[in-house]
C-alpha positions as a Python dict, from the first residue, in 0.01 Angstrom:
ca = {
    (1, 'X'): (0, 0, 0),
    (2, 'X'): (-295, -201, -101),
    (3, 'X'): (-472, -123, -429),
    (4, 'X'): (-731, -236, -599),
    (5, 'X'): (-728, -239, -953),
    (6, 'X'): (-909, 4, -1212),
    (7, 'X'): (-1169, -199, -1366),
    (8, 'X'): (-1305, -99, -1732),
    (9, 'X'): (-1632, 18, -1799),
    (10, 'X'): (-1882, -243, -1975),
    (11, 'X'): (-2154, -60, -2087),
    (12, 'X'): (-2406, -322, -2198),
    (13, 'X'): (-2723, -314, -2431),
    (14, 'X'): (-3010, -267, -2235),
    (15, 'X'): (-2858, -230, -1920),
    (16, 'X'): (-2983, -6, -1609),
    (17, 'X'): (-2933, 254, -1486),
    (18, 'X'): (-2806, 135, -1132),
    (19, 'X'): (-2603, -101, -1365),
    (20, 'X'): (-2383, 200, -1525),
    (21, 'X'): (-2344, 334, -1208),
    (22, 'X'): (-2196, -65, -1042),
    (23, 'X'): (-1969, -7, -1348),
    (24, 'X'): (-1835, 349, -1242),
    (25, 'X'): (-1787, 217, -906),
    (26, 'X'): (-1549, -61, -1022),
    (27, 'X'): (-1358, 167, -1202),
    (28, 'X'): (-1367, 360, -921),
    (29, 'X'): (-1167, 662, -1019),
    (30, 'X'): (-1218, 1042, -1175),
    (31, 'X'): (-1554, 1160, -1215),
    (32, 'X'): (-1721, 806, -1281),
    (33, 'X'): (-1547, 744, -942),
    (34, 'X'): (-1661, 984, -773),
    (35, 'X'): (-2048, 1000, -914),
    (36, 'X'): (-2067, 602, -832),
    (37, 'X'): (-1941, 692, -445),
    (38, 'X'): (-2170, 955, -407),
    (39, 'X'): (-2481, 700, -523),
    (40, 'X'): (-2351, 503, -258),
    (41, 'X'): (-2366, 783, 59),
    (42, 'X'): (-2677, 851, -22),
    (43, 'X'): (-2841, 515, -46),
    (44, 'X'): (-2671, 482, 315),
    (45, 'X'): (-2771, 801, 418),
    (46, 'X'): (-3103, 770, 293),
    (47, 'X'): (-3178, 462, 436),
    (48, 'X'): (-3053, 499, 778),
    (49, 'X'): (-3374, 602, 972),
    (50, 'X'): (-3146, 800, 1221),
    (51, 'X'): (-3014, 1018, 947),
    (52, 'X'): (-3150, 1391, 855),
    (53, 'X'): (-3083, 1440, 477),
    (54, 'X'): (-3013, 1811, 483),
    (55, 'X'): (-3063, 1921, 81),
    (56, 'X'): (-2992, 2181, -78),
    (57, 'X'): (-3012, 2287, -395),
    (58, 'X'): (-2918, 2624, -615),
    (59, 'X'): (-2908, 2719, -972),
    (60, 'X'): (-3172, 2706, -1315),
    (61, 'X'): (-3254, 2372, -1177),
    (62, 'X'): (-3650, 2403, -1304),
    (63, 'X'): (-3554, 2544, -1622),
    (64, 'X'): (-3291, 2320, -1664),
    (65, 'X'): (-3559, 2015, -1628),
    (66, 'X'): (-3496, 1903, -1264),
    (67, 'X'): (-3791, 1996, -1091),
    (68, 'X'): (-3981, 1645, -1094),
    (69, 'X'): (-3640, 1515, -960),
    (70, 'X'): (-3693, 1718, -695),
    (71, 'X'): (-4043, 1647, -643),
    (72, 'X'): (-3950, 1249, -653),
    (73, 'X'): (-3714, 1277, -367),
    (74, 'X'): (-3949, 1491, -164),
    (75, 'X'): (-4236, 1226, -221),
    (76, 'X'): (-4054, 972, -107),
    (77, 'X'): (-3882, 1105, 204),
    (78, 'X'): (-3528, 1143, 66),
    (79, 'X'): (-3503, 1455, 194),
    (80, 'X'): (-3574, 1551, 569),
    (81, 'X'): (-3458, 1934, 515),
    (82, 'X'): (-3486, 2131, 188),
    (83, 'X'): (-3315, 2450, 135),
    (84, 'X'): (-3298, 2629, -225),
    (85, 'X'): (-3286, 2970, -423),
    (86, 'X'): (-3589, 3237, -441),
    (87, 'X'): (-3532, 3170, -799),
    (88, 'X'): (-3575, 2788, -792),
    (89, 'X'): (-3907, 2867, -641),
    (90, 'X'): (-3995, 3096, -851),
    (91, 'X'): (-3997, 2871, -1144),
    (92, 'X'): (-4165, 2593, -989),
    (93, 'X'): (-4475, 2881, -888),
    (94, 'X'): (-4438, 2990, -1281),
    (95, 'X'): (-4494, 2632, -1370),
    (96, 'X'): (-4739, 2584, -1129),
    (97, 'X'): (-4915, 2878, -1294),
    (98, 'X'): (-4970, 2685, -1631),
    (99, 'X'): (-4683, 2850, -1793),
    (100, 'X'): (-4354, 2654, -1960),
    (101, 'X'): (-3959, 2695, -1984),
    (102, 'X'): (-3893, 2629, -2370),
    (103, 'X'): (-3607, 2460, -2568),
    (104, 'X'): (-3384, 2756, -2676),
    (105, 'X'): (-2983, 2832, -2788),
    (106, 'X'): (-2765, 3041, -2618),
    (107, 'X'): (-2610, 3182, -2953),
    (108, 'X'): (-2935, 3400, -3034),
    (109, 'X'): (-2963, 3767, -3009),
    (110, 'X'): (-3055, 3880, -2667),
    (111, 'X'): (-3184, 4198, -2817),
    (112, 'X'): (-3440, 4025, -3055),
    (113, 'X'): (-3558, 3792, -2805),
    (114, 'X'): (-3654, 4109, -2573),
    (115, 'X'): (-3822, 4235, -2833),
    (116, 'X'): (-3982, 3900, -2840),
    (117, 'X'): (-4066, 3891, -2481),
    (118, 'X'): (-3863, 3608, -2334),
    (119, 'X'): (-3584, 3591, -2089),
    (120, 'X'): (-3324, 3360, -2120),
    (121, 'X'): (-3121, 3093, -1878),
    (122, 'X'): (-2828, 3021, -2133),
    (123, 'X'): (-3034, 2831, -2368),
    (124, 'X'): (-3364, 2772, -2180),
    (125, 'X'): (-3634, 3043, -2221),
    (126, 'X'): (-3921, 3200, -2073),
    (127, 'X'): (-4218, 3434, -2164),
    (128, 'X'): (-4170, 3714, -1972),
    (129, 'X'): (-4561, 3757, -1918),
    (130, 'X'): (-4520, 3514, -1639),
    (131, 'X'): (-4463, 3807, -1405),
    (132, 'X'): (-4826, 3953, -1507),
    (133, 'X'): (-4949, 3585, -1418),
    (134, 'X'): (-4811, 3631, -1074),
    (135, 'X'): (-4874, 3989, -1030),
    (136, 'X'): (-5285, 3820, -1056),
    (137, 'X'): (-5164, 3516, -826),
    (138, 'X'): (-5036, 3774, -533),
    (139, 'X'): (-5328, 4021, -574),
    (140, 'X'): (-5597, 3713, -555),
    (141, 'X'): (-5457, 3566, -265),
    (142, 'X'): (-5277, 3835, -91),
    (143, 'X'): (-5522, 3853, 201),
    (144, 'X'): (-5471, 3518, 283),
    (145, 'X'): (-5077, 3505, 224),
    (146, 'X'): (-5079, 3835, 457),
    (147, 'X'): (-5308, 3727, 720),
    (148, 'X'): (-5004, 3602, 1004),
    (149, 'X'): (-4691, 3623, 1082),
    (150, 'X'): (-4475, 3396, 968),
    (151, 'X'): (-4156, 3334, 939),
    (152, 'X'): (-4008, 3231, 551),
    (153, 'X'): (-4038, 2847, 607),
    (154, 'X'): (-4399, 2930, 722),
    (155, 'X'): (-4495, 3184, 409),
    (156, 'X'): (-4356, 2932, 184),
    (157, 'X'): (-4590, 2644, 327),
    (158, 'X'): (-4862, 2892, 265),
    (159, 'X'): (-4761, 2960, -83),
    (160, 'X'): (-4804, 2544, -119),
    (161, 'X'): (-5124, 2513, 19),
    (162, 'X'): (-5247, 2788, -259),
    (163, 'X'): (-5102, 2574, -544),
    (164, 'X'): (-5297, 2389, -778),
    (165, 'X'): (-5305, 2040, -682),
    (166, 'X'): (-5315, 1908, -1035),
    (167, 'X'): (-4954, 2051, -1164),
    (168, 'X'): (-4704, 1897, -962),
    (169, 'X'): (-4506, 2151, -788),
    (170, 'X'): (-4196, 2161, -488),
    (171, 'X'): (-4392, 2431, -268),
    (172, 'X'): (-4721, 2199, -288),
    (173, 'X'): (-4535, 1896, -210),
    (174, 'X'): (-4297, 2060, 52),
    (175, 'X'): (-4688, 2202, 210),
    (176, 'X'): (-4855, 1872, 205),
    (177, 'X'): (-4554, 1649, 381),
    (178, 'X'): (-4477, 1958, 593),
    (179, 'X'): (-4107, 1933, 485),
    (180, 'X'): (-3924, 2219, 636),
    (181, 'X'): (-3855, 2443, 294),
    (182, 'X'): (-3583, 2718, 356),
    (183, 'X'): (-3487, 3014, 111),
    (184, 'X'): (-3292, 3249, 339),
    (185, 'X'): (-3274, 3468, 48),
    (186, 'X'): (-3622, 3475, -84),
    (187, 'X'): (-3661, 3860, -137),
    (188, 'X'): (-3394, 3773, -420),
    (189, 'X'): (-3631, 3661, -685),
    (190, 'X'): (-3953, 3728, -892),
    (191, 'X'): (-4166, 3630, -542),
    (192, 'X'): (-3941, 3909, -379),
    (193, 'X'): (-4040, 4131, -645),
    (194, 'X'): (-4359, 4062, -603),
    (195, 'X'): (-4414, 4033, -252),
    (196, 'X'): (-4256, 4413, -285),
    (197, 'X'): (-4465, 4497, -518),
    (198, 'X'): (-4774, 4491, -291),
    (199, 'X'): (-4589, 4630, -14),
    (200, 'X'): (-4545, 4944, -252),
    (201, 'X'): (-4903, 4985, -268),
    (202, 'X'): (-4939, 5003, 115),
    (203, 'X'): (-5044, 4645, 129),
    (204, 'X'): (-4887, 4475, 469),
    (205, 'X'): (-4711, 4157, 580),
    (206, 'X'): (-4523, 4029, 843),
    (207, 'X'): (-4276, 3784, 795),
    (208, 'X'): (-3976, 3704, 986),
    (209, 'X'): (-3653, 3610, 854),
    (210, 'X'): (-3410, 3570, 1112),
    (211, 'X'): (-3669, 3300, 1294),
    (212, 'X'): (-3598, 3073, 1010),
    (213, 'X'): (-3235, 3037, 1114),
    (214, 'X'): (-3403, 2959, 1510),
    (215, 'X'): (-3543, 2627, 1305),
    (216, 'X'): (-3301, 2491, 1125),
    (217, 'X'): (-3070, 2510, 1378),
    (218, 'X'): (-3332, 2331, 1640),
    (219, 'X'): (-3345, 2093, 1348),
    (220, 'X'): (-2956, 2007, 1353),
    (221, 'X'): (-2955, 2088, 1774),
    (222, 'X'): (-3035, 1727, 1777),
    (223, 'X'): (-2684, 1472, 1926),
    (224, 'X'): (-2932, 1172, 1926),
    (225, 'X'): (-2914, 1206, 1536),
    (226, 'X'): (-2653, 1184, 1253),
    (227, 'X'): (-2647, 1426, 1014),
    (228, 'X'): (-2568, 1397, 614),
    (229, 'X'): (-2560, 1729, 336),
    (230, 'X'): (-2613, 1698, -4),
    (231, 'X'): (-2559, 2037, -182),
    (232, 'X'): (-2627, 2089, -602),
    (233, 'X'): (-2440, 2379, -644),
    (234, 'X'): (-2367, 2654, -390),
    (235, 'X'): (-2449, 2938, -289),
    (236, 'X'): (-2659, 3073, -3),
    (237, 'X'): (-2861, 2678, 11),
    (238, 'X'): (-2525, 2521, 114),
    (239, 'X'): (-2424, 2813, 344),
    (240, 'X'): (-2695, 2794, 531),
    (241, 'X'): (-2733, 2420, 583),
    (242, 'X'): (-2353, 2462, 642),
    (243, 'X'): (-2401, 2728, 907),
    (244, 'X'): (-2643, 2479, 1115),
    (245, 'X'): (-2367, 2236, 1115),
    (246, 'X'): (-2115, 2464, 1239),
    (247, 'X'): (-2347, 2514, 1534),
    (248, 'X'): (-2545, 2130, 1546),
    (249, 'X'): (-2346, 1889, 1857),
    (250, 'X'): (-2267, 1653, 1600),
    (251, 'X'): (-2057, 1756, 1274),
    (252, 'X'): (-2212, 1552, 943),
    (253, 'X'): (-2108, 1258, 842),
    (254, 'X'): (-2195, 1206, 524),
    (255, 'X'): (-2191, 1441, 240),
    (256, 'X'): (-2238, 1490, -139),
    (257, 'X'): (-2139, 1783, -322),
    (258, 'X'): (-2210, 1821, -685),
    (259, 'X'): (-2063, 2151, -883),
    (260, 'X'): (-1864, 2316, -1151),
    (261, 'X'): (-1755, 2539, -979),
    (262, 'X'): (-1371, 2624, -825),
    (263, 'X'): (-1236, 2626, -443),
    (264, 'X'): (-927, 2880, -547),
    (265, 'X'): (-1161, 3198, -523),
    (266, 'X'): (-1279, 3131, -223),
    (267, 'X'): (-1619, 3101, -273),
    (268, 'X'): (-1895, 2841, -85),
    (269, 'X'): (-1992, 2729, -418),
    (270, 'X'): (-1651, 2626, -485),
    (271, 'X'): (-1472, 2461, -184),
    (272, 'X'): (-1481, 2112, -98),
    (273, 'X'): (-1652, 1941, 174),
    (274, 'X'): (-1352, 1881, 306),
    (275, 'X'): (-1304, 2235, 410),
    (276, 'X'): (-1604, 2226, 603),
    (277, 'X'): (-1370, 2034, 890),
    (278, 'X'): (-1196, 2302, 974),
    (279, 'X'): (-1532, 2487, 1078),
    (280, 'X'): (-1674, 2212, 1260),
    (281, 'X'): (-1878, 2100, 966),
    (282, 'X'): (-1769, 1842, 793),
    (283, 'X'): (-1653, 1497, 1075),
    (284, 'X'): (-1304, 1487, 977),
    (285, 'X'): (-1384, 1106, 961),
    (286, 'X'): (-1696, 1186, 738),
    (287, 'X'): (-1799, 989, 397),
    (288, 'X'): (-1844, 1267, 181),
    (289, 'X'): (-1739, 1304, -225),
    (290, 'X'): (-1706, 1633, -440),
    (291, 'X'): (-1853, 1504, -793),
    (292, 'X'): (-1760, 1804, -1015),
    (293, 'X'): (-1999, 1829, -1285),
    (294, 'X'): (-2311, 1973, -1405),
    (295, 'X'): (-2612, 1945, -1184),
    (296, 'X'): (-2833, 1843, -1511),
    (297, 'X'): (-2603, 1582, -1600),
    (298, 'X'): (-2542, 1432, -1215),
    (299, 'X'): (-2840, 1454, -1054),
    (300, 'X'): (-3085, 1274, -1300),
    (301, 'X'): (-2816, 920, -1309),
    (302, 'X'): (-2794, 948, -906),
    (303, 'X'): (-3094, 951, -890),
    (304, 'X'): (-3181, 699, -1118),
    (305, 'X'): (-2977, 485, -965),
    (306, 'X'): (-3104, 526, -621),
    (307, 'X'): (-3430, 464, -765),
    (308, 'X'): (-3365, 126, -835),
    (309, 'X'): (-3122, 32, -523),
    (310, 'X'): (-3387, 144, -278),
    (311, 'X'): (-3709, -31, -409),
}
């Protein structure tokens, strides 16, 4: 057997980013390991022209700070397909609004900060009076969100095109590069609500859900291309990249999971890529790493990192 040997971390005054991460990858074991090897699929998926970077991305990742993460790798093309959470979304239109998440701590009284008016994400918070800010946002531009059918991917691009274009924002971005933006379960968030909402006072709109699974899987229908998944958490995001793999010619080849969460119940959120070769998901001889840690904590130093290696 032919190992190579652990080498210790030298963490160095002044050093960079990328330069932690060269250290993790000598080491080259346990979570430092594993974060280092998953810098390294995506600089190779990102730079491959012939690869489509299938993202997706679930959790408080606005209110937990990531959204101009997320708005970096959009602008520069990291990611060819983007699927996230109603909820993700929703933030990033809150934001896009003029309103803020704010520094909290999870060991406050839930009950006094009700009273208070703000909703908490463990410890980041939010006025609740965001929803009347929508409520105005939907009722202003409801003839023009309601106009065609659409199906999700197309609604969402619509939503974009209505956002300010001084506030940086992932639906304005995802509009303007035309970035195929998926969120199979949009009705499950404060746009759901308040989409609803005007349907409840007879207002109407057409939009089609099911024809948003017809174009992601023409998206992965593709055998001239390779194919690499990048998931931040689980959840519906990763199932439903994962179901267009299941059905795409070619099985991915390269893939980056980042979570905190277990395979022993079962769950998407939890099982490792790995798994995904028994569906037809994963290729069984596929470069793809399970980094188990918080999203907040991974994300920013992969990124980082890959900020620096690709120029």
């Amino acid at each position: 057997m032919d190992l190579s040997k652990v080498s210790q971390i030298d963490v160095r005054k002044g050093m960079l980013v990328a330069d932690l991460v060269k250290e993790m990858s000598g080491s080259g074991v346990m979570g430092a390991g594993k974060l280092a090897h998953a810098v390294d699929i995506a600089e190779i998926a990102i730079k491959d022209p012939n690869t489509v970077l299938f993202f997706g991305i679930a959790g408080a990742m606005v209110p937990g700070g990531m959204k101009k993460i997320m708005i970096d790798m959009l602008e520069a093309g990291w990611i060819d397909v983007f699927v996230t959470t109603g909820a993700n979304l929703t933030h990033d239109l809150v934001e896009a609004l003029g309103y803020h998440h704010y520094q909290g701590r999870a060991d406050v009284s839930d009950a006094e900060l009700h009273k208070k008016g703000l909703d908490r994400i463990y410890n980041s918070f939010m006025p609740n009076n965001v929803y009347e800010g929508m409520e105005d946002f939907f009722e202003k531009h409801w003839d023009e969100l309601s106009k065609d059918k659409m199906n999700i991917k197309e609604f969402l691009w619509k939503l974009g095109s209505l956002m300010p274009k001084d506030k940086p924002s992932i639906l304005r971005i995802c509009y303007e590069k035309k970035i195929p933006i998926f969120c199979p379960a949009i009705s499950d968030s404060g746009i759901g609500l308040m989409v609803w909402g005007r349907i409840a006072q007879g207002k109407k709109i057409s939009v089609d859900a099911f024809d948003d699974l017809k174009d992601i899987l023409d998206i992965a229908w593709d055998d001239k291309k390779k194919f690499a998944v990048w998931y931040c958490g689980g959840g519906v995001p990763k199932n439903f990249i994962q179901q267009a793999m299941q059905f795409a010619p070619r099985s991915a080849e390269f893939g980056i999971q980042i979570t905190m969460d277990r395979p022993e119940p079962g769950g998407s959120s939890g099982a490792e890529l790995r798994e995904g070769i028994s569906w037809g998901k994963m290729s069984e001889k596929g470069n793809f790493v399970d980094v188990i840690c918080d999203v907040t904590i991974a994300l920013p130093i992969i990124v980082a990192a890959l900020k620096t290696r690709l120029k």
